[in-house]
Backbone as ProteinMPNN parsed JSONL, in Angstrom:
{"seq_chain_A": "XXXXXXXXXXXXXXXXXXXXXXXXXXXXXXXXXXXXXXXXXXXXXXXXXXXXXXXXXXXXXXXXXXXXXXXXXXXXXXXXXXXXXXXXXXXXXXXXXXXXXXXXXXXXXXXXXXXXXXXXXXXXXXXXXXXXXXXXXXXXXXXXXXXXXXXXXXXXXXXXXXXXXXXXXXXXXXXXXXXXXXXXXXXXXXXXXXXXX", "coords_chain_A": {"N_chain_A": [[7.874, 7.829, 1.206], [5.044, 6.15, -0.566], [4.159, 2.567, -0.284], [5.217, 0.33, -2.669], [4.326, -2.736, -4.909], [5.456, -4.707, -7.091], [4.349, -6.9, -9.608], [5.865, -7.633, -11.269], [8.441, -9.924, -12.824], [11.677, -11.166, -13.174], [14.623, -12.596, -14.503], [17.193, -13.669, -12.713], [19.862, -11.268, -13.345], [19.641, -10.423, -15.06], [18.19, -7.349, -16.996], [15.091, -5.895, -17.898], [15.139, -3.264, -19.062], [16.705, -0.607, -20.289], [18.919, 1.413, -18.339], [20.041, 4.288, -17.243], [22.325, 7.194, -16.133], [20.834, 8.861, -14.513], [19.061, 7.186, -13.889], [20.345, 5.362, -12.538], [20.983, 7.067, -10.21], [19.176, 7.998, -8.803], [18.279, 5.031, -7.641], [20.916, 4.821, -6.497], [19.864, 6.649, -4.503], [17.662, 6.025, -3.412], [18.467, 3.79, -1.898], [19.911, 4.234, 0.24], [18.159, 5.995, 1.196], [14.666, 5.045, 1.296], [12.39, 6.828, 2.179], [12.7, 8.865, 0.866], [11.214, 12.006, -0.17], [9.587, 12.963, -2.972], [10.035, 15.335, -4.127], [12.315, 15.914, -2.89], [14.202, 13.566, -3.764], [14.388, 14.641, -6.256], [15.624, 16.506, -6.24], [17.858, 16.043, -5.071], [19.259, 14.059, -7.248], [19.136, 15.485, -9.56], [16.869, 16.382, -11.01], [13.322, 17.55, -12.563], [10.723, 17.104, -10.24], [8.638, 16.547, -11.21], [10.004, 14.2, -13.42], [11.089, 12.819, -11.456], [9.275, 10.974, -10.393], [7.543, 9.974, -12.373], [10.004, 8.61, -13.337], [10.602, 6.948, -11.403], [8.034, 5.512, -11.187], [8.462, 3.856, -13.807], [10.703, 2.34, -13.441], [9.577, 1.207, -11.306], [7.726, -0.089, -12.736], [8.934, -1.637, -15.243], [9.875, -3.52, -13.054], [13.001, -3.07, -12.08], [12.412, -1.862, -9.629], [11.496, -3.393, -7.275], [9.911, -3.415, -5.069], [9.445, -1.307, -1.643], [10.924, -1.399, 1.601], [11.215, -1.692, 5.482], [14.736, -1.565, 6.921], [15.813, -3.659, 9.152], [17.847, -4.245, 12.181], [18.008, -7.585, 13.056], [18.915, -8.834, 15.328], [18.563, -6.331, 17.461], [15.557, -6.852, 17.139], [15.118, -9.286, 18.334], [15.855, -11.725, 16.91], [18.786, -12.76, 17.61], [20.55, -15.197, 16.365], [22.022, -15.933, 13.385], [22.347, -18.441, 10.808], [23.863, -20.444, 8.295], [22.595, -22.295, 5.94], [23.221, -25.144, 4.694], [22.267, -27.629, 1.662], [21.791, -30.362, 0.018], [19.927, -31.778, -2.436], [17.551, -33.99, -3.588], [17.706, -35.177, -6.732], [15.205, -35.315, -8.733], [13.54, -33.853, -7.59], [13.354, -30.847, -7.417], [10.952, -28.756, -7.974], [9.232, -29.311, -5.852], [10.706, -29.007, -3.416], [11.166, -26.022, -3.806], [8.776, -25.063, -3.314], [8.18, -25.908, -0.565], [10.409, -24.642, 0.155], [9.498, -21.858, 0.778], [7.619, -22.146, 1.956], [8.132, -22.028, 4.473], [8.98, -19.949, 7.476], [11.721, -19.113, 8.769], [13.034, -18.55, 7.011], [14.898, -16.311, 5.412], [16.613, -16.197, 3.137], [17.182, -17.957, 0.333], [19.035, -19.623, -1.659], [19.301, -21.126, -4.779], [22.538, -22.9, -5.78], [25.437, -23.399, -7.504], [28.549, -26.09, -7.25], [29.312, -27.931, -4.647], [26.984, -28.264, -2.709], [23.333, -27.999, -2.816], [21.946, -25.613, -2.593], [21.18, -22.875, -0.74], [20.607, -21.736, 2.956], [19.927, -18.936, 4.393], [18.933, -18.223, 7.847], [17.107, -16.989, 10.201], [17.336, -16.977, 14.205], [15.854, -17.374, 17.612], [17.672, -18.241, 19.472], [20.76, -20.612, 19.406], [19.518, -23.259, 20.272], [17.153, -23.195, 19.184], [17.794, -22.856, 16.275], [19.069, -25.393, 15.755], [16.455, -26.932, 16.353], [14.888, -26.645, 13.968], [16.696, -26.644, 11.631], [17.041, -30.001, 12.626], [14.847, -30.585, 12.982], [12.692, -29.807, 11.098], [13.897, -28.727, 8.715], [15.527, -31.121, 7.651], [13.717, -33.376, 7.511], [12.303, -32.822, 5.531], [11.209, -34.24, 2.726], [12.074, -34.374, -0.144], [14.979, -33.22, 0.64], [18.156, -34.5, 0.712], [20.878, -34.471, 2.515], [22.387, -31.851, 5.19], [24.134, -29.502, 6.121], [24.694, -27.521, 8.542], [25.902, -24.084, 9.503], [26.868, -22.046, 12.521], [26.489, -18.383, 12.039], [28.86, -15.774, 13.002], [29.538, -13.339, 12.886], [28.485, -10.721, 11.082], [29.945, -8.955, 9.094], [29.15, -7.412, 6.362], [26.526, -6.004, 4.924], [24.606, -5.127, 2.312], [21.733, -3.536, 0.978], [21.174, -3.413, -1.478], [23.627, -3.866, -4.68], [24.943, -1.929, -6.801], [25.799, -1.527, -10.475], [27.775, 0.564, -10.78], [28.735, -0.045, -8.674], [30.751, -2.028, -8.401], [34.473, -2.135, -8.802], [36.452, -1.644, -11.872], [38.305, -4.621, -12.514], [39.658, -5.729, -14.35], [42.491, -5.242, -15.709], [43.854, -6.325, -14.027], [47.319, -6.845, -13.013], [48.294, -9.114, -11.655], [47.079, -12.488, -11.095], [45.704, -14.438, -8.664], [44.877, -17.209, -9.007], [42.742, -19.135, -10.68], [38.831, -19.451, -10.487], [36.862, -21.967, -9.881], [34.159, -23.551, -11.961], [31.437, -24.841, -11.137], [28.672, -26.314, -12.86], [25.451, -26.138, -12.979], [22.771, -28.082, -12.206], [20.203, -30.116, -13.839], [17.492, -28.302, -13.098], [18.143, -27.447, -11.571], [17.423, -23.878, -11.04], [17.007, -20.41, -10.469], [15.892, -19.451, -7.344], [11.95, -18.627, -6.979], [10.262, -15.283, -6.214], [9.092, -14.892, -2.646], [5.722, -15.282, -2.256]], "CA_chain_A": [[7.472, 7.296, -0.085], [4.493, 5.16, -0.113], [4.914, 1.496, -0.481], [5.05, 0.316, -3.926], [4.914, -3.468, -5.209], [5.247, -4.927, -8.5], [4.556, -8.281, -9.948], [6.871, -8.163, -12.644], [9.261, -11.079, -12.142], [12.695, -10.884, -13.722], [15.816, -13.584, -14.552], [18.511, -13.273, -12.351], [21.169, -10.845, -14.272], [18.844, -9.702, -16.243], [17.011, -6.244, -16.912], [14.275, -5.667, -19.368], [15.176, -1.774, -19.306], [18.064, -0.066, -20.627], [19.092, 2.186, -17.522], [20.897, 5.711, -17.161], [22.816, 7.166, -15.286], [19.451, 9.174, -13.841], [17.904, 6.038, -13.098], [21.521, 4.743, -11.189], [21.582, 7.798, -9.426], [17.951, 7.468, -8.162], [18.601, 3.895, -7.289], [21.504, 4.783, -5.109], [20.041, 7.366, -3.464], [16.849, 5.194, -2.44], [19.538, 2.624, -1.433], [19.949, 4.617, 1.416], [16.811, 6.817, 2.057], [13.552, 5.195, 0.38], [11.204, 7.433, 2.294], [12.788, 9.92, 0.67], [10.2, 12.679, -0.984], [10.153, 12.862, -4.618], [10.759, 16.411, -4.14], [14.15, 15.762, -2.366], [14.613, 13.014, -4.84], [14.613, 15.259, -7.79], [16.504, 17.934, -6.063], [19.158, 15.139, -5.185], [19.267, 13.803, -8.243], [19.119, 16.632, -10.587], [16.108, 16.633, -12.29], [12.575, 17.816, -11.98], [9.928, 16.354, -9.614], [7.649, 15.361, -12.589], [10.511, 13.351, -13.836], [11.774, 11.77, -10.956], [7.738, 10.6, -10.266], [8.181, 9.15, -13.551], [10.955, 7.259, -13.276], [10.105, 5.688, -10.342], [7.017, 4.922, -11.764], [9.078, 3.589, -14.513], [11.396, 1.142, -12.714], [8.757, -0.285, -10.67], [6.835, -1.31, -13.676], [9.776, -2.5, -15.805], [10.615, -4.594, -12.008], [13.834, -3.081, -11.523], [12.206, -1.666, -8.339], [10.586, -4.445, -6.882], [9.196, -2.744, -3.898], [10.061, -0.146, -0.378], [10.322, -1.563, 3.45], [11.995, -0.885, 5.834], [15.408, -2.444, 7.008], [15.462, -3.632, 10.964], [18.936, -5.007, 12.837], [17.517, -8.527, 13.418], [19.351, -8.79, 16.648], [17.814, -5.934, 18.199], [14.335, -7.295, 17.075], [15.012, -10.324, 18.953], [16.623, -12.398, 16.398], [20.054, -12.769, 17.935], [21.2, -16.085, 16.242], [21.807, -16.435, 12.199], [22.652, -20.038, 10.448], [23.639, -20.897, 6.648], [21.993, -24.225, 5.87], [23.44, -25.668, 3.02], [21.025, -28.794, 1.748], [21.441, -31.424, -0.696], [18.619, -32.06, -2.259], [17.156, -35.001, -4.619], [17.537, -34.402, -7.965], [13.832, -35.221, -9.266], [12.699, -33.191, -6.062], [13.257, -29.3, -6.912], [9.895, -27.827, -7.899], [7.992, -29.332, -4.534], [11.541, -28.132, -2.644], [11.122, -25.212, -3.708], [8.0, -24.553, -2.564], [8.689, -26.102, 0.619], [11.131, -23.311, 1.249], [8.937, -20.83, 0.188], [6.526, -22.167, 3.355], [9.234, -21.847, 5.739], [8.645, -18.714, 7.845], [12.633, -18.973, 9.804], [13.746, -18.689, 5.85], [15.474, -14.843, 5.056], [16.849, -15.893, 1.773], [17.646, -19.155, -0.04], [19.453, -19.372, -3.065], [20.198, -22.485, -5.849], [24.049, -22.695, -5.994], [26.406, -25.077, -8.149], [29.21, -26.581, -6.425], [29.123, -29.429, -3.497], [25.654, -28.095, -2.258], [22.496, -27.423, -3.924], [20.733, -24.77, -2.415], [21.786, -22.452, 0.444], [19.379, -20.511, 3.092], [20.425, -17.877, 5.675], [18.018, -18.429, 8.731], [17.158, -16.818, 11.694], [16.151, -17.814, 14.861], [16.038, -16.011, 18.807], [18.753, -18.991, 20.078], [21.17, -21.724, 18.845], [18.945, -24.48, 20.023], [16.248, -22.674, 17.911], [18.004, -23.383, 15.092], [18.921, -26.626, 16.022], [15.596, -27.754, 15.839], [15.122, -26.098, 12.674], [17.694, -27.742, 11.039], [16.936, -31.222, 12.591], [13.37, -31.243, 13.249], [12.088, -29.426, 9.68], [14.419, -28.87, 7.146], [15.888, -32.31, 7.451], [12.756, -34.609, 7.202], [11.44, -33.028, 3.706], [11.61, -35.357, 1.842], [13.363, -33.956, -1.265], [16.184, -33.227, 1.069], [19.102, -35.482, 1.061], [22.242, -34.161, 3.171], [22.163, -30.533, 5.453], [24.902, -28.806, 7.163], [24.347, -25.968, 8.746], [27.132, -23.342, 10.291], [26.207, -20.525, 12.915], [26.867, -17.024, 11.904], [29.666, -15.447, 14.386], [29.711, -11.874, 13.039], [27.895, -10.0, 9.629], [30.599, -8.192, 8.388], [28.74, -6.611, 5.317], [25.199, -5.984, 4.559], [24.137, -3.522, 2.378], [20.204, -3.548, 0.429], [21.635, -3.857, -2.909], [24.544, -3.05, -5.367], [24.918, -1.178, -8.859], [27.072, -1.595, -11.46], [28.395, 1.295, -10.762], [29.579, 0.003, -7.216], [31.906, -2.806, -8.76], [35.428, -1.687, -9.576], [36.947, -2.39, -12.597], [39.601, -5.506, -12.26], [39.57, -6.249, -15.902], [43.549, -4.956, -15.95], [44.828, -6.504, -13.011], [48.312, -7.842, -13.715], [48.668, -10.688, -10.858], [45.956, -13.238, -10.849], [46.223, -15.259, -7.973], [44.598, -18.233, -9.165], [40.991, -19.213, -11.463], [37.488, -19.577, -10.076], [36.728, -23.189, -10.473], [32.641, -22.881, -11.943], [30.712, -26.346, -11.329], [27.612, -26.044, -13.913], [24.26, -26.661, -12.002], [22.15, -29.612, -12.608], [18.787, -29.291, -14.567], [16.336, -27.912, -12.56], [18.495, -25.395, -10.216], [17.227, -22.672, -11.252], [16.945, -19.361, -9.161], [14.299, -19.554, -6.777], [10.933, -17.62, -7.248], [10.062, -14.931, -5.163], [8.059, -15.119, -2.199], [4.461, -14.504, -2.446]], "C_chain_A": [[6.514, 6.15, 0.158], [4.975, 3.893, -0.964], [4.422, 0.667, -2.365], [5.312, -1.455, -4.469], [4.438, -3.969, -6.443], [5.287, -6.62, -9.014], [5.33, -8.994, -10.934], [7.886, -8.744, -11.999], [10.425, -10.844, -13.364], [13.814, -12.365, -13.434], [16.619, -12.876, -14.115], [19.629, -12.667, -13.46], [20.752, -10.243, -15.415], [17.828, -8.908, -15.9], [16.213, -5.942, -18.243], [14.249, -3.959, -20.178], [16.326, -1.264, -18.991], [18.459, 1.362, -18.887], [20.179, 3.021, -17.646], [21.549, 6.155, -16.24], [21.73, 7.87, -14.015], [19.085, 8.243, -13.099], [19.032, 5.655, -12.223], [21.612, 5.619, -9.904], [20.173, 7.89, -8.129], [17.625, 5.803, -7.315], [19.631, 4.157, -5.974], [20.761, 6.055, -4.24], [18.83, 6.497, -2.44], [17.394, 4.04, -1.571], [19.113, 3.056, 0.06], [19.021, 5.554, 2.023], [15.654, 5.823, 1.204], [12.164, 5.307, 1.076], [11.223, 9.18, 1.939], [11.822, 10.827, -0.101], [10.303, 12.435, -2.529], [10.88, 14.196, -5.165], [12.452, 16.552, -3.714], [14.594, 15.086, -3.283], [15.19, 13.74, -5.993], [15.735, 15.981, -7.387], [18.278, 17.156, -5.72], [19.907, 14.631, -6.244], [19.514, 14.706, -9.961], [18.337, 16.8, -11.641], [14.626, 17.088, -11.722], [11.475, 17.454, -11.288], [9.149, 15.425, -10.635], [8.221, 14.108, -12.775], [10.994, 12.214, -12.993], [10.164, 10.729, -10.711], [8.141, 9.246, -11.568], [8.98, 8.126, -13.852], [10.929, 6.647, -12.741], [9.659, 4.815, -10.505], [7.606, 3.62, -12.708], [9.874, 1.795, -14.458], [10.706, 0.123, -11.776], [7.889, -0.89, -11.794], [7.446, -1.704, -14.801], [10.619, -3.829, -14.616], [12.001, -4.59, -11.999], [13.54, -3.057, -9.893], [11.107, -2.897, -7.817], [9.627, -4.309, -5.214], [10.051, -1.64, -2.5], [9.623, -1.269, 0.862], [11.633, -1.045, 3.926], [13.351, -1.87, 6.172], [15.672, -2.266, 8.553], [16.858, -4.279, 11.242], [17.756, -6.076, 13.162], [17.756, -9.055, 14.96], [19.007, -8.137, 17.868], [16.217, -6.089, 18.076], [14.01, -8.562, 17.867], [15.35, -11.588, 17.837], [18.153, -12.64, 16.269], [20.854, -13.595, 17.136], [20.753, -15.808, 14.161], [22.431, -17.587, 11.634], [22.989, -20.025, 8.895], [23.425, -21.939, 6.682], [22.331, -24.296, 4.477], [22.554, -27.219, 2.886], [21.794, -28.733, 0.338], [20.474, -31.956, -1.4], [18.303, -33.336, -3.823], [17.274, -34.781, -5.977], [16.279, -34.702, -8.982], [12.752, -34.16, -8.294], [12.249, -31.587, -6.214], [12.081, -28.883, -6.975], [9.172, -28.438, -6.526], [9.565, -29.096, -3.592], [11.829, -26.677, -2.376], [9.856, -24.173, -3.561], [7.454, -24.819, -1.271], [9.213, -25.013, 1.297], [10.451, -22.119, 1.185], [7.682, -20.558, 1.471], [7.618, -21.887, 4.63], [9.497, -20.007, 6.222], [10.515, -18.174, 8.072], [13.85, -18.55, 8.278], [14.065, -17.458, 5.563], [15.688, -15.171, 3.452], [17.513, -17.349, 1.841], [17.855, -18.818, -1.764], [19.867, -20.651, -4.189], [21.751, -22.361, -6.214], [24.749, -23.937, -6.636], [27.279, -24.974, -6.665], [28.428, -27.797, -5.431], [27.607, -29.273, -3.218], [24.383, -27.307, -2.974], [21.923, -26.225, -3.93], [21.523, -24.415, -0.089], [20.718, -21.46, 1.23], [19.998, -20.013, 4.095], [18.881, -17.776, 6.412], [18.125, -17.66, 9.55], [16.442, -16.698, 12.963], [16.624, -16.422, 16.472], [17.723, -16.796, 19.768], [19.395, -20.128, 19.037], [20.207, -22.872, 18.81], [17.153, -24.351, 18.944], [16.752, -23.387, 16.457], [18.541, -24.836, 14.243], [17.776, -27.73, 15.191], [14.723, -27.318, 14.583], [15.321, -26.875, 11.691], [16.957, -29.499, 11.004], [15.301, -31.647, 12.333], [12.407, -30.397, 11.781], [13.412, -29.539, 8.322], [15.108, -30.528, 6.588], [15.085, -33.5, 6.706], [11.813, -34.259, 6.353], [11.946, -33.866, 3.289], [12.449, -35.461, 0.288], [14.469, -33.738, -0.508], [17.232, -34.487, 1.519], [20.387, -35.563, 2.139], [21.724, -32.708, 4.01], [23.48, -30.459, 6.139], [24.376, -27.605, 7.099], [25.434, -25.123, 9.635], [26.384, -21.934, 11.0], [27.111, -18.943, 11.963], [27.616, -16.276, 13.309], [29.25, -14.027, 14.286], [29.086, -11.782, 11.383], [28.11, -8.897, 9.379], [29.671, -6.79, 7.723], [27.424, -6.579, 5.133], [24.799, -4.448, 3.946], [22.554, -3.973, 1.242], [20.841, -3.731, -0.925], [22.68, -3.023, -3.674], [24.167, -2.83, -6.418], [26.006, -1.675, -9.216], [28.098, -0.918, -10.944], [29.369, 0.953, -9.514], [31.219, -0.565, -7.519], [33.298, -2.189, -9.493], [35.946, -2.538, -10.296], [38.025, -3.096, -12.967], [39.924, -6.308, -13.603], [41.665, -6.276, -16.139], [44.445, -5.027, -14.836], [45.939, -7.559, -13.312], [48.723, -9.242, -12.772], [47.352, -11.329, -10.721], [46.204, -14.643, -9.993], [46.083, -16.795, -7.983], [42.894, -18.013, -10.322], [39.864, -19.782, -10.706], [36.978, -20.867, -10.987], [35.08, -23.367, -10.645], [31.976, -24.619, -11.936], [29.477, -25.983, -11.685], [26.345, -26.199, -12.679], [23.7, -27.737, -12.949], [21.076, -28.879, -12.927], [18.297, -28.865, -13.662], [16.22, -26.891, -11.714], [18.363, -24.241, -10.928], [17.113, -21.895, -9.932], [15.637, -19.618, -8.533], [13.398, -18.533, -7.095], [10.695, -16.927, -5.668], [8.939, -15.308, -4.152], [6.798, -14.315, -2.217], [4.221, -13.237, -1.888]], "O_chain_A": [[6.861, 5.232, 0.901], [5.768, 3.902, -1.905], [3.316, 0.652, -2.906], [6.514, -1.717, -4.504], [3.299, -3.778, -6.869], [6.218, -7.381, -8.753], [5.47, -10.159, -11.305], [8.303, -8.372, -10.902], [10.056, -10.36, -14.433], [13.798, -13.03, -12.397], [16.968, -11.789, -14.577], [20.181, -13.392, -14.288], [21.309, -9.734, -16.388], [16.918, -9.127, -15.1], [16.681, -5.792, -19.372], [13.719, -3.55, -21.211], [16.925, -1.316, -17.916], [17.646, 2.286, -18.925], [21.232, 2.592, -18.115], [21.436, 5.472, -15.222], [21.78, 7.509, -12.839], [18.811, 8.317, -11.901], [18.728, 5.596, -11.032], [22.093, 5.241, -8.836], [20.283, 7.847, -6.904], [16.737, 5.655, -6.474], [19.375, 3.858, -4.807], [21.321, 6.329, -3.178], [18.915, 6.318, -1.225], [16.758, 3.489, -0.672], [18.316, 2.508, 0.822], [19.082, 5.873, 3.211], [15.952, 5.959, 0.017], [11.182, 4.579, 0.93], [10.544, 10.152, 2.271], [11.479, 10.144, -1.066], [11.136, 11.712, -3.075], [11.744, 14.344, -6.029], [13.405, 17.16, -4.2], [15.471, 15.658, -3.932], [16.253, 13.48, -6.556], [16.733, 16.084, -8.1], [19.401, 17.567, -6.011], [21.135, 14.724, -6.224], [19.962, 14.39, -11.064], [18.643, 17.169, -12.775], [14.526, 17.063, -10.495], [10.695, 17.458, -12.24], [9.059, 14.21, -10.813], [7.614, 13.063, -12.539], [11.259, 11.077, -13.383], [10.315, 9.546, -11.019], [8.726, 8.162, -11.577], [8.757, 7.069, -14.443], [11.173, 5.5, -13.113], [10.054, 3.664, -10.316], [7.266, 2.476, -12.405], [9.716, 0.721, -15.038], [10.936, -1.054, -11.501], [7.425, -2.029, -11.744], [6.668, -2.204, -15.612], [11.466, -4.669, -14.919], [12.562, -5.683, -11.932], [14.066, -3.792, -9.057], [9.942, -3.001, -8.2], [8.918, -5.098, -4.59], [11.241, -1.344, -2.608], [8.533, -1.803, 1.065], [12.576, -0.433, 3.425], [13.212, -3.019, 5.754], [15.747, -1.188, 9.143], [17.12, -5.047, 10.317], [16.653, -5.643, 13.497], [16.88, -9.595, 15.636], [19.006, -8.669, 18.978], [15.552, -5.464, 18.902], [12.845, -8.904, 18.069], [14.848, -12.63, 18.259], [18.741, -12.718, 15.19], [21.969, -13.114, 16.938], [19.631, -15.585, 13.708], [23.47, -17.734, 12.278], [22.125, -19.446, 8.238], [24.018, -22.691, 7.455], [21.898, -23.731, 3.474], [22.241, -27.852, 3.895], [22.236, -27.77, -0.289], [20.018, -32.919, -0.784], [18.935, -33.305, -4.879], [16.625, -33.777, -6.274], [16.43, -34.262, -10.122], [11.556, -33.888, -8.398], [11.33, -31.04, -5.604], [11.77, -28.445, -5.867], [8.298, -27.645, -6.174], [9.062, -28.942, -2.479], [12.377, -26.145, -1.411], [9.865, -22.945, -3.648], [6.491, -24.202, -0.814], [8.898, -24.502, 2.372], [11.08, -21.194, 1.699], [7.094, -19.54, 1.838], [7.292, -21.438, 5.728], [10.012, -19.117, 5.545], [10.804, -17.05, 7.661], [15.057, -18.329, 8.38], [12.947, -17.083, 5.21], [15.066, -14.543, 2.595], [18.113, -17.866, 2.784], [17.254, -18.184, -2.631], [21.06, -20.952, -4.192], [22.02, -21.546, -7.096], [24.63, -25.125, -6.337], [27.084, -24.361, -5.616], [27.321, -28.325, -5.531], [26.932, -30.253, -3.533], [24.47, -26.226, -3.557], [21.441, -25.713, -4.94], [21.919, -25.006, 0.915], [20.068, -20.606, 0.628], [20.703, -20.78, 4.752], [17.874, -17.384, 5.822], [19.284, -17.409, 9.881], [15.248, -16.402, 13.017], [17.229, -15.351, 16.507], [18.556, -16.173, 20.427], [18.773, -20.52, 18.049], [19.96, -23.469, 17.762], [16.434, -25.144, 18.336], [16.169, -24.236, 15.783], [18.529, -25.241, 13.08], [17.829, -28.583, 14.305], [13.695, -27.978, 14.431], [14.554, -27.579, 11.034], [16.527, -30.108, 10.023], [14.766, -32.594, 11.755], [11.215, -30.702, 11.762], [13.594, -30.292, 7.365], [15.141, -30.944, 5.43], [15.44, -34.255, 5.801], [10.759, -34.874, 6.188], [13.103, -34.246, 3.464], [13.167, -36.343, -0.184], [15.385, -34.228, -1.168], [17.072, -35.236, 2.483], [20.809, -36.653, 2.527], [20.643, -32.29, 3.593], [23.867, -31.462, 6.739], [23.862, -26.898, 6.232], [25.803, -25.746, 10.631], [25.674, -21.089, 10.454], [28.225, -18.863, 11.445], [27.076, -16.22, 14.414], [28.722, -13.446, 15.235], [29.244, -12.714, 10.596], [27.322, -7.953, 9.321], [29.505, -5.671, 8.209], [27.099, -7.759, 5.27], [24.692, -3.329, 4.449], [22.684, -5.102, 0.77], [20.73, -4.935, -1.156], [22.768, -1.806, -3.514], [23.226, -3.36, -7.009], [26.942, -2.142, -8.567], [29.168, -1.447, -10.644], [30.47, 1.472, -9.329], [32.312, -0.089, -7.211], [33.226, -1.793, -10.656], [36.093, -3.728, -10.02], [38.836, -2.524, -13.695], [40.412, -7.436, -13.665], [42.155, -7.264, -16.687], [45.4, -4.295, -14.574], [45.753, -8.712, -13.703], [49.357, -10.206, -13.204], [46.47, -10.65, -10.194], [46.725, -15.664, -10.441], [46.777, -17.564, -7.318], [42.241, -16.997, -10.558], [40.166, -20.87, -10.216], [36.758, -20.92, -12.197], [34.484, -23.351, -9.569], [32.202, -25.406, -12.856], [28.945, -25.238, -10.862], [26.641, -26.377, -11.498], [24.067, -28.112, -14.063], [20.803, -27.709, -12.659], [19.111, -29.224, -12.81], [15.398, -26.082, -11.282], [19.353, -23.685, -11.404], [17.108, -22.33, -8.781], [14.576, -19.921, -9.08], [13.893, -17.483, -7.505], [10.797, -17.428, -4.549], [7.953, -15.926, -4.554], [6.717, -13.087, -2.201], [3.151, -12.664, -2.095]]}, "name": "protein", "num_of_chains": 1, "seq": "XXXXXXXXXXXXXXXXXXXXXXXXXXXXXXXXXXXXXXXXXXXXXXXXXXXXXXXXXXXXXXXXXXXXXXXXXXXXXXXXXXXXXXXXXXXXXXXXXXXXXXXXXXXXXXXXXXXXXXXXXXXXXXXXXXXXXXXXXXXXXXXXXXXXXXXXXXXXXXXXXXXXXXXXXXXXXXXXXXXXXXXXXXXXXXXXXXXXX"}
């Protein structure tokens, strides 16, 4: 499938297009193939080439689909070591923090989070002392940043390209609840980050 990208930008949690079960079923199957044909597509899917074309089409220019690559073990690429950096950060500071992180090559994914820490990024580097100086010798001495810890990564359990609805089971009618999810609001300005260019 050639590579497809779209500039439509979207709010976290939010879709601008009502989706089917067609379009879910096309979704998971690119999950796990997306060099799949359109011909296989359809024939996977159950509908006819035209349509699956179509829908594709469809979802990348309503920015559900936000583009195709490929997905690499980082470890056998020579990125052995991964880090969560949690950061602190000023609270007049976010818009030039967040395009700070946005220059940061060693950056995989950073996210705005309530609770104790403002803003969380999963890094990765070829060694510990890589990320070391990472940590100490860049992300530290922006200057919107106030606090950092950072923790190595031992093992990465789970990784999968993205979930559906459909994945989540429904715990709506579970009779023991072991406790409540304590939600600390965010402060003005955390918003989700923008993608990278």
């Amino acid at each position: 499938m050639s590579q497809i990208r779209s500039s439509t930008g979207g709010s976290p949690g939010r879709s601008a297009r009502t989706l089917d079960d067609v379009d879910y079923g096309i979704l998971a199957v690119l999950r796990t193939d997306g060099r799949i044909s359109m011909a296989a597509l359809a024939a996977r899917v159950g509908i006819s080439r035209a349509n699956a074309y179509a829908r594709v089409e469809a979802l990348v220019a309503a920015g559900v689909i936000t583009g195709f690559s490929a997905r690499i073990d980082p470890a056998r690429a020579g990125l052995a070591i991964a880090a969560l950096v949690f950061v602190t950060v000023h609270p007049q500071t976010w818009p030039s923090f967040r395009q700070s992180v946005l220059q940061l090559p060693d950056v995989e994914y950073c996210a705005i989070t309530t609770g104790e820490h403002d803003a969380m990024m999963l890094v990765r580097s070829t060694d510990v002392s890589a990320v070391h100086d990472f940590v100490t010798g860049v992300v530290s001495v922006l200057p919107q940043v106030r606090t950092v810890v950072s923790v190595v990564v031992l093992d990465e359990v789970a990784r999968v390209p993205y979930l559906l609805p459909g994945d989540i089971p429904d715990r709506s009618s579970a009779q023991a609840r072991l406790g409540m999810t304590r939600w600390t609001p965010a402060a003005s300005g955390r918003d989700s980050m923008p993608p990278r260019p």
